[in-house]
N, C-alpha and C positions, 0 to 999 in steps of 0.2 A: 301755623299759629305762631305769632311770633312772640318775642321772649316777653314777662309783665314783673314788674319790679314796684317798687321804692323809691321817690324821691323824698327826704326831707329836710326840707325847710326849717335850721333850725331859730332862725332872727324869729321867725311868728308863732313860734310856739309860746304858749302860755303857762306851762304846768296845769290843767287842771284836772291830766290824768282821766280822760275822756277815754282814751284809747287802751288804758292797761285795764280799765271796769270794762271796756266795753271786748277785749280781746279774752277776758276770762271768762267775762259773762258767756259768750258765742260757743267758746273751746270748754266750757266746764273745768275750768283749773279751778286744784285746791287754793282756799283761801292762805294768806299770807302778809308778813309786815304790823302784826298786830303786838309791836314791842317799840319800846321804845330808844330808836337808832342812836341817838345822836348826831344824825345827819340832817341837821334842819326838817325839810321839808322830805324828805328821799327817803320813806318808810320802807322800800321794798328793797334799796341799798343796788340790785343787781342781776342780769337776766340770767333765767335758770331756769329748771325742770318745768317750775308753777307760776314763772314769771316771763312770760313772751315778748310784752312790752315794757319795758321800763324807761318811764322819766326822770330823767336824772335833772336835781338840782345843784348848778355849780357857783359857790361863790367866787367871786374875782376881786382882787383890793384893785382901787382906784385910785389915783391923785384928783383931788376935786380942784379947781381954780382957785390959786395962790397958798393949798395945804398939802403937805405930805398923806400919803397913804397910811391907812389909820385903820381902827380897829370898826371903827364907824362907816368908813369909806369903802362900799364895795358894791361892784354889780351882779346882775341876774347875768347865768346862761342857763337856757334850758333846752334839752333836749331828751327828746321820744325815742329811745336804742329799740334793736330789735336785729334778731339774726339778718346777715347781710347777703345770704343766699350765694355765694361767691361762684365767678363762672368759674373758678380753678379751684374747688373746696377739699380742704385737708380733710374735713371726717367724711364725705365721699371714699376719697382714697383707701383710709384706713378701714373701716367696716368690713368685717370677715363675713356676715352673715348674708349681705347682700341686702340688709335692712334698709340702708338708706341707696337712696333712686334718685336720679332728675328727674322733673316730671314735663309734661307738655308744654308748661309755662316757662322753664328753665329754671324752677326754682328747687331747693333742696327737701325732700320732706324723709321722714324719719315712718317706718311702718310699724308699729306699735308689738303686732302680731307677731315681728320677727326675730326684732332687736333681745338678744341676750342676756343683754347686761353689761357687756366685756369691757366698754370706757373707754375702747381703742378708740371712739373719736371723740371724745373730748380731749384729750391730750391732744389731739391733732387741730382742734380749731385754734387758727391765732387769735381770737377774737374772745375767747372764754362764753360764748356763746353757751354751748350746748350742756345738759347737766344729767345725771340720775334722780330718780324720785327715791327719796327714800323709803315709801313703801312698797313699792315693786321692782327697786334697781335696774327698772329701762331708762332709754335715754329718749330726754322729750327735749322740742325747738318752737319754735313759729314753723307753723306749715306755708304760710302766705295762706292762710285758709281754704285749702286744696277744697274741701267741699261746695265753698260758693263759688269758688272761682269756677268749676263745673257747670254750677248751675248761673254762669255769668252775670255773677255779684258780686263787686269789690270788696274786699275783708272789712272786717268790720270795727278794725281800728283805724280806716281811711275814711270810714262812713260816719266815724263817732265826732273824727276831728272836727271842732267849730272855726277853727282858724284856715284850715286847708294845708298847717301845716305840715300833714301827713299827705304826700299825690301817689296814686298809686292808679298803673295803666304801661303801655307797649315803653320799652327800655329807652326806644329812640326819639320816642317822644317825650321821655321824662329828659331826657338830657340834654334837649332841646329845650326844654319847657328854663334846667336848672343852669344853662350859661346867659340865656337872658334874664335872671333874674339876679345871677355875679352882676351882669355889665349893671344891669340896674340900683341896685346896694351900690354899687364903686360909684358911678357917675352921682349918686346921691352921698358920696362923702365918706361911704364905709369899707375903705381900702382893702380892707383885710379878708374880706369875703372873700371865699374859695369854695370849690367843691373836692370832698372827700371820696376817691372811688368808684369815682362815676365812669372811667375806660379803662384798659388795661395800659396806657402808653403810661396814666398815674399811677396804676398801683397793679407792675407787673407781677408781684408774688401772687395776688391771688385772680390776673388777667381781670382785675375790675371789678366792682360789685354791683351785683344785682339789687340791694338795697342800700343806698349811694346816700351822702350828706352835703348840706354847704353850711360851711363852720365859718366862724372870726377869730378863731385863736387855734393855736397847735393843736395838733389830736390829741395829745397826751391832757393837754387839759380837761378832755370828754370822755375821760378814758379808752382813748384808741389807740391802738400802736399806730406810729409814725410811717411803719414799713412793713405790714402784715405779708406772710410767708407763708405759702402751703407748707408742710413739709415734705413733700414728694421732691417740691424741686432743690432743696438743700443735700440731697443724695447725692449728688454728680458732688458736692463739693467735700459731703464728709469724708466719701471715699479718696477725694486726693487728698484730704489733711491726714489721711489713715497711711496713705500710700507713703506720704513726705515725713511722717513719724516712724512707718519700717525703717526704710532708708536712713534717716537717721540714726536710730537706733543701732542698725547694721552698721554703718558708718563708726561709731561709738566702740561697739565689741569688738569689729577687725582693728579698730586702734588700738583695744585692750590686749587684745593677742599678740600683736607684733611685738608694742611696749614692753610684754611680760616678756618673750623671746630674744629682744634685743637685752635688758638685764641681764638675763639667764646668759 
């Protein structure tokens, strides 16, 4: 069975939050967002325990032809986040109870039954993906909707999307699917198109992700880190910053010793 992921798309996306009604609706999440943000359009602010899908709206300032960037002057980006299933996932790693699994699909899911509480992997996501509910202190994500996927049904926030810019289906066909659609954005004038995540040769901290984007401006604009990191693999490195600080250290006190001796 081979791996099923995420591609999105996010130039065609719309905001019109198709996928976060229709991804609570499916999963039964508590309602949420019923305050008022300050963030334009972006009631739900951020993915979390009762938020699997979030659209996020971003404003950008503009230069219009022949004015400076103004208060007036600014564009739409929109984009549909959602846990990015990583083939190298930090809260995999960290989970003591053995709550969270791959599953057949290669995607990451969270067992309700098992999970604790303990939060050891939310610290570990770079991504601030994963959260607790405050009513019962487990910890909830996107499943990729392990139940339909079963019964060989696409989730239901790829089924909801009306633009398609939600694709969801076999890893190597999306990534297929998302460099012909780079070349195509670029050859129609939109330079800047890229994909976020889509192998590991890009984004080797986390060997790629399984829910992958193609952006027009930095990640940090979309709220993604630039260089997302298990932290499994920063081990090999704290340990040599730990080893080069003994030594140090040691270095420091045998000068102190001599120094005092030579005095004496």
């Amino acid at each position: 069975m081979g791996a099923k992921g995420f591609f999105t798309d996010t130039t065609i996306c719309i905001g019109c939050k198709a996928c976060e009604v229709a991804c609570k609706e499916w999963n039964q999440l508590p309602d949420d967002g019923f305050f008022f943000s300050g963030m334009s359009y972006d009631n739900t602010l951020d993915l979390g325990a009762s938020t699997w899908r979030h659209v996020e709206f971003i404003e950008r300032p503009v230069a219009l032809s022949g004015q400076e960037t103004g208060l007036g002057n600014f564009s739409w980006l929109l984009m549909s986040d959602v846990c990015k299933h990583c083939n190298d996932a930090g809260c995999l790693d960290a989970c003591p109870t053995g709550s969270l699994i791959r599953t057949e699909f290669e995607s990451v899911y969270v067992q309700p039954d098992i999970c604790n509480g303990c939060g050891y992997c939310i610290t570990a996501c770079p991504f601030g993906v994963i959260d607790r509910r405050d009513d019962d202190g487990r910890a909830w994500k996107c499943t990729l909707c392990y139940d339909r996927l079963k019964d060989d049904m696409e989730p239901a926030c790829a089924k909801a999307c009306p633009t398609k810019s939600i694709h969801f289906g076999e890893l190597d066909n999306l990534r297929e699917m998302a460099k012909g659609r780079v070349v195509e954005l670029q050859e129609a004038g939109v330079e800047e198109a890229y994909l976020y995540g889509a192998d590991a040769a890009e984004q080797p901290g986390t060997e790629g992700l399984n829910a992958f984007f193609l952006l027009v401006d930095k990640p940090e604009v979309y709220n993604l880190p630039p260089e997302p990191v298990a932290p499994r693999k920063q081990v090999k490195q704290s340990w040599l910053a730990l080893a080069a600080a003994g030594v140090a250290m040691t270095i420091v006190a045998v000068g102190a010793v001599l120094s005092g001796v030579q005095q004496s």
